[in-house]
N, CA, C and O of each residue as an XYZ file, in Angstrom:
296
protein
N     -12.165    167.476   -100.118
C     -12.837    168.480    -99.315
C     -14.000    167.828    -98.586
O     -14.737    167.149    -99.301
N     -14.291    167.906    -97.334
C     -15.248    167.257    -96.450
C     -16.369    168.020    -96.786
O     -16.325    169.240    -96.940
N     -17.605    167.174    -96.930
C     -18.981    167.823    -96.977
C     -19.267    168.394    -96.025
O     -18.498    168.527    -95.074
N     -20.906    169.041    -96.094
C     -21.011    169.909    -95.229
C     -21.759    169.403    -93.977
O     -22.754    168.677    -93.984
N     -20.916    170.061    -92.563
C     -21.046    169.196    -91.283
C     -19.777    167.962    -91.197
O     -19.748    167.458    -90.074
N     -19.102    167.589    -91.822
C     -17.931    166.992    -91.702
C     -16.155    167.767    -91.646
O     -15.781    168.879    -92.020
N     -15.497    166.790    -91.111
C     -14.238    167.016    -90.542
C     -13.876    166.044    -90.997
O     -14.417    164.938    -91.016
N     -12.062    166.696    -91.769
C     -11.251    165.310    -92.361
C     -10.167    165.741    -91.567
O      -9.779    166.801    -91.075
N      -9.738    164.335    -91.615
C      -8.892    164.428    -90.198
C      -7.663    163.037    -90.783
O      -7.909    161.875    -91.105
N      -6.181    163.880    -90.720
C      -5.245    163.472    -91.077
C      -4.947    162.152    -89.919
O      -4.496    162.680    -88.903
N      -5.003    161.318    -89.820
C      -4.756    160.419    -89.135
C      -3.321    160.093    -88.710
O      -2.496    159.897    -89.603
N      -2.866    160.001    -87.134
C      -1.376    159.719    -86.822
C      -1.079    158.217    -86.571
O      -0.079    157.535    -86.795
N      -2.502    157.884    -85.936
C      -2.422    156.798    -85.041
C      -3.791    156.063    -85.623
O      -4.705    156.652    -86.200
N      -3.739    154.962    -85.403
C      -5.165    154.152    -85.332
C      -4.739    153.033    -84.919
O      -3.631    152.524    -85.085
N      -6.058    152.473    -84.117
C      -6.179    151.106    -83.617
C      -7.401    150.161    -83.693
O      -8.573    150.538    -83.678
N      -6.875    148.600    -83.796
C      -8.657    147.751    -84.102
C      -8.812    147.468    -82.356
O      -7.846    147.161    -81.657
N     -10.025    147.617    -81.904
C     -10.599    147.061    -80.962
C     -11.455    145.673    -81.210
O     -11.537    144.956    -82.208
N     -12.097    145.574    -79.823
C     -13.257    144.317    -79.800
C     -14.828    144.616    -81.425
O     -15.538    143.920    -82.151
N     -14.491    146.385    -81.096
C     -15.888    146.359    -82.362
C     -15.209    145.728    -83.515
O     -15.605    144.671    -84.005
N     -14.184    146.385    -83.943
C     -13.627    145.269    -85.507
C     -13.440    143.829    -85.383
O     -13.441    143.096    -86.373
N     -13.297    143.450    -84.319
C     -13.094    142.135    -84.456
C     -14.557    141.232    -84.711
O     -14.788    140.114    -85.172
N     -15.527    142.504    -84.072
C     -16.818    141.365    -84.639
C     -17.270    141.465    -85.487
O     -18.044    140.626    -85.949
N     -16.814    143.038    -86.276
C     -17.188    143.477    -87.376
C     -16.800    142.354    -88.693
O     -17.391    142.065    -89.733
N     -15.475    141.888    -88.056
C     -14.737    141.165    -89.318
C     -15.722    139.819    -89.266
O     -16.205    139.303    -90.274
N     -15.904    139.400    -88.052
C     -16.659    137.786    -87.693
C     -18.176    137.764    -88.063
O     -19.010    136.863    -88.152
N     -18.201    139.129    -88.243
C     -20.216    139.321    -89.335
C     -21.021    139.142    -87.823
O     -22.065    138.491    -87.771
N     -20.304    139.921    -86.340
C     -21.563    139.579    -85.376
C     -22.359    140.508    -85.482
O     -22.321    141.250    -86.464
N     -23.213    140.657    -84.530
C     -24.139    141.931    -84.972
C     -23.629    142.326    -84.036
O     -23.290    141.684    -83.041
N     -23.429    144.274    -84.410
C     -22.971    145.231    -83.273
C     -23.334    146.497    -83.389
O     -23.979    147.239    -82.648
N     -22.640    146.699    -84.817
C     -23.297    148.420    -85.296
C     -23.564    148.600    -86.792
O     -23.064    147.740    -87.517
N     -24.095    149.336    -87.230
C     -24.819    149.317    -88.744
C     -23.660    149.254    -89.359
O     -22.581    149.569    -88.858
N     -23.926    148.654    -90.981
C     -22.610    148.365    -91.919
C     -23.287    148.819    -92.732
O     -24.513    148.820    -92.844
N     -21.849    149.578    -93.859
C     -20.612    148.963    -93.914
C     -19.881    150.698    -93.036
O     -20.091    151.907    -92.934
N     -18.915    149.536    -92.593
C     -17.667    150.305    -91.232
C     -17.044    150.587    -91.390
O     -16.870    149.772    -92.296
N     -15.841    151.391    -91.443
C     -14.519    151.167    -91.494
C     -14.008    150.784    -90.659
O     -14.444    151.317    -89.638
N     -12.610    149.507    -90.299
C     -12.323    149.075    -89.513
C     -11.020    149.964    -88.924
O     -10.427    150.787    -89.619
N     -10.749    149.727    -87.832
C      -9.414    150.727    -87.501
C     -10.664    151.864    -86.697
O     -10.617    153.040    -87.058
N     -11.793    151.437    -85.576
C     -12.252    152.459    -85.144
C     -11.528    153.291    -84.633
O     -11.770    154.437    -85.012
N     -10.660    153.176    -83.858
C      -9.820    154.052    -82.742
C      -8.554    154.820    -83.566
O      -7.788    154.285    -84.368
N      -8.566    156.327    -83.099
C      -7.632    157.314    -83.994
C      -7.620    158.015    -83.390
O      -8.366    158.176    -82.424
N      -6.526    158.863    -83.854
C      -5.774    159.985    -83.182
C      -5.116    160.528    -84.438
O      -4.384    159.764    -85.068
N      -5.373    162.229    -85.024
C      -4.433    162.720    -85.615
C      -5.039    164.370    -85.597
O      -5.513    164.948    -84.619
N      -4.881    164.859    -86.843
C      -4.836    166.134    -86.937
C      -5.763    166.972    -87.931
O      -5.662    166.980    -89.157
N      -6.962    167.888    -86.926
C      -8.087    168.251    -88.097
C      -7.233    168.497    -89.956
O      -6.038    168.776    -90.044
N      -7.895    168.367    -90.879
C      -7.206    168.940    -92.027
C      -7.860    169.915    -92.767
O      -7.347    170.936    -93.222
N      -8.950    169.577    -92.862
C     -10.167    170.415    -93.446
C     -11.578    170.541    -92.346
O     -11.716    169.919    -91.292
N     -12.381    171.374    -92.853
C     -13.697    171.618    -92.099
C     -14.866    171.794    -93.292
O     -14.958    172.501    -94.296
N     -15.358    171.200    -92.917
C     -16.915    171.317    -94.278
C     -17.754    171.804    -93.805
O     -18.106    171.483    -92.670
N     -18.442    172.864    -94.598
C     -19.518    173.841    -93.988
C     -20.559    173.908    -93.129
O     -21.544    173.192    -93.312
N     -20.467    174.928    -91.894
C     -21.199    174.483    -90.599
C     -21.266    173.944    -89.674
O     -22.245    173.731    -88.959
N     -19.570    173.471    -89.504
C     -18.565    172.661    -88.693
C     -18.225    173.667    -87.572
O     -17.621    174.622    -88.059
N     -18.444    173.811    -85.938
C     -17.772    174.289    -85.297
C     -17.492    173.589    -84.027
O     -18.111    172.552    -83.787
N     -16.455    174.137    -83.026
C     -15.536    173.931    -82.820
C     -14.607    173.294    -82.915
O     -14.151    172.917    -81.836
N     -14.184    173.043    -83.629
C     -12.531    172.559    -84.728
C     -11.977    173.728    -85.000
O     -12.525    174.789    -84.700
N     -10.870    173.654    -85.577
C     -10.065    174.613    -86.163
C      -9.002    173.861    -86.956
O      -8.453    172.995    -86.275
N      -8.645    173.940    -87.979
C      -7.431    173.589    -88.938
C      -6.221    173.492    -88.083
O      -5.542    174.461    -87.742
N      -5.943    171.941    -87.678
C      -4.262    171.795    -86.987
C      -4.891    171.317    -85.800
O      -4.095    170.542    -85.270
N      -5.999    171.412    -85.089
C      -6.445    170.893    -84.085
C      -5.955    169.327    -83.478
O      -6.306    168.302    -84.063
N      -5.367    169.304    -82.622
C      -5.504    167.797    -82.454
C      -6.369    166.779    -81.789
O      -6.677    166.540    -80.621
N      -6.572    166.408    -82.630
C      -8.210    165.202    -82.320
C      -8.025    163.612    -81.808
O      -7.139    162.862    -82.219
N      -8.839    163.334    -81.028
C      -9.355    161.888    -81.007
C     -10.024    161.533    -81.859
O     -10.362    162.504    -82.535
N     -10.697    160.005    -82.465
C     -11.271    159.645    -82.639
C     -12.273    158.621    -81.967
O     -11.988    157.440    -82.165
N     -13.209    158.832    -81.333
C     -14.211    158.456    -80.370
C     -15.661    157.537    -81.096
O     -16.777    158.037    -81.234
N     -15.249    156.009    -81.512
C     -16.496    155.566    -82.402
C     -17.811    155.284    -81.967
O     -18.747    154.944    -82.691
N     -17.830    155.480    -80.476
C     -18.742    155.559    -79.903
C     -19.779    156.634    -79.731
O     -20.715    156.481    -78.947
N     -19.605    157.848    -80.539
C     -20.193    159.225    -80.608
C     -21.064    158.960    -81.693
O     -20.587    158.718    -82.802
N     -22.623    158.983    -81.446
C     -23.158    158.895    -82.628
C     -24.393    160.273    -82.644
O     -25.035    160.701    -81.685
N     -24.423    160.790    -84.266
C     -25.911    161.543    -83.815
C     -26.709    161.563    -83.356
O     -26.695    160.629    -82.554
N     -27.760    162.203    -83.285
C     -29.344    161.528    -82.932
C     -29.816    160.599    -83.999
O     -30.528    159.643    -83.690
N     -29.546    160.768    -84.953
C     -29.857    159.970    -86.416
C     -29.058    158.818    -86.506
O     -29.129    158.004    -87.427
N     -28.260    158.750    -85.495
C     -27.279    157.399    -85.970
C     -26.106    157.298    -87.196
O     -26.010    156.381    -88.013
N     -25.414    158.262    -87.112
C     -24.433    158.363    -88.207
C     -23.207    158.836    -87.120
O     -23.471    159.561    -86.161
N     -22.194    158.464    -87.320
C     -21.125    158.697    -86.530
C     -20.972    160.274    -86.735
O     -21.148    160.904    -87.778
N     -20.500    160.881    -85.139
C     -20.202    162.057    -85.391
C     -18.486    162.471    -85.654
O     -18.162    163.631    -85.906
């Protein structure tokens, strides 16, 4: 179950870009630790409290370039 303000998201697709590749080579790029495989595509599954616009079945991107104001991926 996703905490609250998070979205779990069934994954169809994923891909590594240029960020994993420097991620793997230890360059500096974005705060660690990452998961690699930034780039995705699949299907909302759950919603954690205070989550809106999503809906259960939604189909999503994954965009790793979206970050809060705080710096935590959105």
């Amino acid at each position: 179950m996703p905490a609250p303000g998070e979205v779990l998201i069934r994954l169809r697709a994923s891909a590594l870009n240029h960020l994993d590749v420097w991620i793997r080579k230890g360059l500096p790029s974005v705060p660690k630790p990452r998961i690699l495989g930034a780039d995705g595509a699949g299907v909302v599954e759950a919603l954690g409290e205070g989550v809106d616009g999503f809906d259960r079945g939604d189909s999503v991107v994954i965009n790793p370039g979206v970050e809060a104001p705080d710096g935590a991926s959105t």
